[in-house]
Each structure stands twice: as structure tokens, then as C-alpha cells.
C-alpha positions as CSV (number, residue, x, y, z in Angstrom):
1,X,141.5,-26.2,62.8
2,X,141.3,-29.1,60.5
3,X,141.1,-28.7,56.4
4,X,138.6,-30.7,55.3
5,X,137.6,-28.4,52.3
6,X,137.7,-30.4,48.5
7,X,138.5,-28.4,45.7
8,X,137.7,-29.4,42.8
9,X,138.5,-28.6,39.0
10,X,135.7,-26.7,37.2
11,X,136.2,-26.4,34.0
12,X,135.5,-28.7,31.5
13,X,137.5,-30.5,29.2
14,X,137.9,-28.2,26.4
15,X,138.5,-31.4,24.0
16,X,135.4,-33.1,24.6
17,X,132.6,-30.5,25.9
18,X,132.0,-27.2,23.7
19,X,131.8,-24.4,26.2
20,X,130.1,-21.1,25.1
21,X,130.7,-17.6,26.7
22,X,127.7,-16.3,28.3
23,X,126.9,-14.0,25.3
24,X,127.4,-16.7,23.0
25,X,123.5,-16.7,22.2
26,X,123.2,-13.2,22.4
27,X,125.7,-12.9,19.7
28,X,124.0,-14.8,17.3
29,X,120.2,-13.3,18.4
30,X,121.6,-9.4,18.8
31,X,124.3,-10.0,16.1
32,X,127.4,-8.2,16.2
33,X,128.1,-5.1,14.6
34,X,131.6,-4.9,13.2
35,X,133.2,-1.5,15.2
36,X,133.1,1.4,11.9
37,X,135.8,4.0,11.0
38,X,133.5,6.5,13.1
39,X,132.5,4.4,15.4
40,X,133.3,6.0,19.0
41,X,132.6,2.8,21.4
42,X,133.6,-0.5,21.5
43,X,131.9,-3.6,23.5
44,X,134.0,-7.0,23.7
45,X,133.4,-9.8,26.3
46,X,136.5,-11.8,28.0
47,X,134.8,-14.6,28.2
48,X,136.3,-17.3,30.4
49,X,137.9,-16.4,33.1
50,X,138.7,-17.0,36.3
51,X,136.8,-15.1,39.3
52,X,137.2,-15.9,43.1
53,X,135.5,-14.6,45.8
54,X,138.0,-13.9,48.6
55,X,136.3,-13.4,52.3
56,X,138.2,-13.0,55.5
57,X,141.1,-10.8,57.8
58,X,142.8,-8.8,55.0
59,X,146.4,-9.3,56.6
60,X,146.7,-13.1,56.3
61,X,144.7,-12.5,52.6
62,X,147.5,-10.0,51.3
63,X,150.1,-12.3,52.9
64,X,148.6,-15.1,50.4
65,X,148.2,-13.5,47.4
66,X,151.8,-11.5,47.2
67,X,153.3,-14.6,48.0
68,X,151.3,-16.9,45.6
69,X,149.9,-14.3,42.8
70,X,152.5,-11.3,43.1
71,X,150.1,-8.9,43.9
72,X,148.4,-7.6,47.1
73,X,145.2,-6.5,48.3
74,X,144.1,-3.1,47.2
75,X,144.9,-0.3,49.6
76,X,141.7,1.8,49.4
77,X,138.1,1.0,49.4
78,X,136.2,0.8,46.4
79,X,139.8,0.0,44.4
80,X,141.6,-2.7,42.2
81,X,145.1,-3.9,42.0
82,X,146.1,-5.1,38.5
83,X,149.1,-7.1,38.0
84,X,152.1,-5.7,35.4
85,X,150.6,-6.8,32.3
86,X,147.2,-6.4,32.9
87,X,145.9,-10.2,33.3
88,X,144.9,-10.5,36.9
89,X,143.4,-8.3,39.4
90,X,142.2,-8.3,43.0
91,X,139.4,-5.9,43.6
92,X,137.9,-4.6,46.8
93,X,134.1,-5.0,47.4
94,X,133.4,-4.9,51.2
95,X,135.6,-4.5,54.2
96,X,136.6,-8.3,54.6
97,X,135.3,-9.3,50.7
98,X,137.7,-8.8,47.3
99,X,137.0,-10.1,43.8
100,X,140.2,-12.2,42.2
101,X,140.4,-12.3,38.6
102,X,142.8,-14.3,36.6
103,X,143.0,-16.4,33.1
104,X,140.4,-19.0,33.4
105,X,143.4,-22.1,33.4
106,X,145.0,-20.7,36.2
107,X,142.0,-20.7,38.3
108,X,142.3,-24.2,39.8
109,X,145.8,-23.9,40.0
110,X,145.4,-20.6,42.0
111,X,142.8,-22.0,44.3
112,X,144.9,-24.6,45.9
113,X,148.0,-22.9,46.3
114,X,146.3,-19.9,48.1
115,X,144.5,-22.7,50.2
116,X,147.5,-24.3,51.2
117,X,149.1,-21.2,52.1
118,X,146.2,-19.8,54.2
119,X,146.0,-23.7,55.9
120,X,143.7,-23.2,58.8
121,X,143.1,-19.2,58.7
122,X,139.5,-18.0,59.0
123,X,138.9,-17.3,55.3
124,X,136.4,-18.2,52.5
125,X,137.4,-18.9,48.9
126,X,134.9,-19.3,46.6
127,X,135.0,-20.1,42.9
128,X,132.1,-17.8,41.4
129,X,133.6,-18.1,37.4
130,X,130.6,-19.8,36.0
131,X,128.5,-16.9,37.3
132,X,129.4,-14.2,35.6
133,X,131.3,-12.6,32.9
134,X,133.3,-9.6,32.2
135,X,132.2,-7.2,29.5
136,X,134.0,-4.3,27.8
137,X,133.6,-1.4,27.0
138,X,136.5,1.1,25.3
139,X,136.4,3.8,22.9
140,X,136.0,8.0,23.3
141,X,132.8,7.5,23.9
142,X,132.7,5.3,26.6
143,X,132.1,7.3,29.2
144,X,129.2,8.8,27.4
145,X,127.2,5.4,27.1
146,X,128.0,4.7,30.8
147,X,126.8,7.9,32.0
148,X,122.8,7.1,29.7
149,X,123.4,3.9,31.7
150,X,124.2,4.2,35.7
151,X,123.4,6.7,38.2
152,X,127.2,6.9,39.5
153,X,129.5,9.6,38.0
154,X,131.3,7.9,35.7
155,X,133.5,11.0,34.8
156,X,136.9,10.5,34.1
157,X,137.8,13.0,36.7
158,X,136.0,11.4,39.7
159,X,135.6,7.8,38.0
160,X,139.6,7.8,37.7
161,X,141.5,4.5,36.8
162,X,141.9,2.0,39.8
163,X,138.5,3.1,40.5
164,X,135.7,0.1,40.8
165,X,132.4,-0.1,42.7
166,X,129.3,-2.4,42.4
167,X,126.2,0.1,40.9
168,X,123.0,-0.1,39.4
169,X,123.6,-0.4,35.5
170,X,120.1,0.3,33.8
171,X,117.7,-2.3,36.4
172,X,120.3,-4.5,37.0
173,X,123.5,-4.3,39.6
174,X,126.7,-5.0,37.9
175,X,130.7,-4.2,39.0
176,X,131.5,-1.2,37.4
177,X,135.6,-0.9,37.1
178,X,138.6,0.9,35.6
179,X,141.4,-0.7,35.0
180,X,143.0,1.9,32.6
181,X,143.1,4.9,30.7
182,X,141.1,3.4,27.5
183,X,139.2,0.6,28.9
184,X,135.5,0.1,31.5
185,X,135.2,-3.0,32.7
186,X,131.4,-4.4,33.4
187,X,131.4,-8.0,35.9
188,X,127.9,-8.6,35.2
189,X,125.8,-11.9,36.4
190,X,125.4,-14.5,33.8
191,X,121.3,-14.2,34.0
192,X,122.2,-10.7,33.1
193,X,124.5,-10.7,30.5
194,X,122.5,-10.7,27.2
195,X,120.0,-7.6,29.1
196,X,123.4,-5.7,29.4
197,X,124.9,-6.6,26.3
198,X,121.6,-5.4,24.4
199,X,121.7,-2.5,26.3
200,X,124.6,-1.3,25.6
201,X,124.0,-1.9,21.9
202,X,121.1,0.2,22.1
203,X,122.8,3.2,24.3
204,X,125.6,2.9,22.0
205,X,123.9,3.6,18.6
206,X,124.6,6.7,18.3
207,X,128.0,6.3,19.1
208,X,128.4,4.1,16.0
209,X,128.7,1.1,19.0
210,X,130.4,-2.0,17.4
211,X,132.0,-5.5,18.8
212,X,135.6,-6.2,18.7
213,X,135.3,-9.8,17.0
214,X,138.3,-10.8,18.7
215,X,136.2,-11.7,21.8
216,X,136.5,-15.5,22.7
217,X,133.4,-17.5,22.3
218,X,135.1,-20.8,23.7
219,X,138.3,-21.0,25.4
220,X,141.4,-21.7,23.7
């Protein structure tokens, strides 16, 4: 099977085209409340990163990814693998579909190294970064927002960490994930980002909700 797929950078060039996260507007519309002494919930957006849709036999995927990321494919459905210091992450979605995420200027790098490896296996790689965004959330109360949010029990108990599944979040569908003890992680579609992020705001109120202003609005 011939390659005949062209990958092509993405990103734009940081030093002459302003990019802005896709809360960037709802930041400055919805404002963002500075997290209080009392305040029991956090909500930050890592803007900027790097997502890849993987699709294919998950033998020759693994076999990519330890040998080109480091890390493999999770073992379990409806689980993520999350690299040693907590920056990338390969999550299961489907039987033959996983979510990659990494730091957004790795992402092109990434792509064509796991394409060369694969060469002509019967996979599907597809950069979906522009699409959507990863959101937040952390905080004792965490929990307590999700569960005014989604349908899914997101108890700590049975919602434990390496735990991630795609569920309704108020009347939209987003990733719902785990990645540790003190943080939820939201992948939510970029048409759906500022209904989630004013969400949350609202669910959160009582929870003295704020926004971590260290969130990136453009990359670095």
C-alpha cells in the first residue's frame, strides 16, 4: 500500500497571526471571576493543544505510540493513559478509536513520526486540535458541579481516576475524564465551549466558582 497521505503543519505562526483560545470571547463577555479564599471550584482552559484522533487495529497502534510517544494504548475501555508528568495522554473512546493529547508544538512533530512508523498499516490519523478544547475543572467541589451537570455518576468512588467516557454534559456531549486525584477534565467541541464555560459558572455559584487566570489565551 502506497503513502500518499500530506501532512501538513497547522498551526499558525505565532509571530505573525494572534491566535485566541476558544474561550477567549467568552472570557471577556462572561468575565472571569478571580477563584476566593472560600471558593470550593476552580474552572481553567488549556487552551492549545494538541488532539489526534487515532483509528485502526490497536496492536500495530500501541506498537507506534510506545515506540514514538512512550506510552501505550490504555488497557481497559472507557480509560486513559497519562504519561509521567502529566502532559500527554492517549484515551480510549471506541473499540478501534483513541483520543491523543499532547502540547500543541509537538503535534506536527508527533503526526509524522507515528505516520512513518505505522507506513502502510490500516490506520487513520486525524488532527482534530482546532476543534475543540480542554476545560478544567478542580477544587472539593468539583464533583458536586459535575453531578448538577451530567447524568453519569460522577462519584469519586465509581468515577475513579483513569476513568473517562464521552456523556451528555447539560444539552451538549462532551469527554468527561480523570486524570487525577484533584483535577476533571472536560474535551468539549469548540461551537460548544462558551455554552459550557457559562454553565459551569452558573452551576458553580454557589460553590464560590472562580477561574485560574493562569489559563493561556494565546500560545506561548
Amino acid at each position: 500500500m502506497s503513502n500518499s497521505v500530506h501532512v501538513y503543519d497547522a498551526r499558525a505562526d505565532h509571530a505573525t497571526v494572534t491566535a485566541e483560545s476558544p474561550l477567549a470571547y467568552s472570557f471577556q463577555r462572561s468575565g472571569m471571576p478571580a477563584p476566593g479564599e472560600e471558593g470550593r471550584a476552580v474552572v481553567s482552559e488549556r487552551a492549545f493543544l494538541g488532539h489526534l484522533i487515532l483509528r485502526g487495529g490497536a496492536i500495530v497502534l500501541d506498537e507506534a505510540l510506545r515506540e514514538v510517544l512512550g506510552i501505550g494504548l490504555p488497557g481497559r475501555p472507557n480509560s486513559l493513559t497519562v504519561d509521567a508528568d502529566g502532559q500527554r495522554s492517549v484515551q480510549w473512546l471506541s473499540p478501534d478509536e483513541w483520543l491523543l493529547i499532547v502540547p500543541g508544538d509537538e503535534i506536527f512533530g508527533l503526526e509524522t513520526r507515528l505516520r512513518a512508523h505505522l507506513g502502510g498499516s490500516h490506520v487513520a490519523i486525524v488532527d482534530v486540535s482546532a476543534g475543540q478544547t480542554l476545560i478544567e475543572l478542580s477544587g472539593e467541589a468539583a464533583h458536586e458541579v459535575l453531578m448538577k451537570s451530567t447524568v453519569y455518576d460522577v462519584d469519586p468512588h465509581a468515577f475513579t481516576v483513569g476513568k473517562g467516557v464521552t456523556t451528555l454534559f447539560a444539552k451538549t456531549n462532551v469527554i468527561l475524564r480523570r486524570p487525577d486525584e484533584a483535577r476533571w477534565e472536560l474535551i468539549v467541541r469548540r461551537s460548544f465551549a462558551d455554552y459550557v464555560y457559562r454553565w459551569l459558572l452558573d452551576a458553580g455559584e454557589e460553590y464560590g466558582i472562580g477561574v485560574a487566570r493562569e489559563s493561556r489565551h494565546e500560545p506561548q
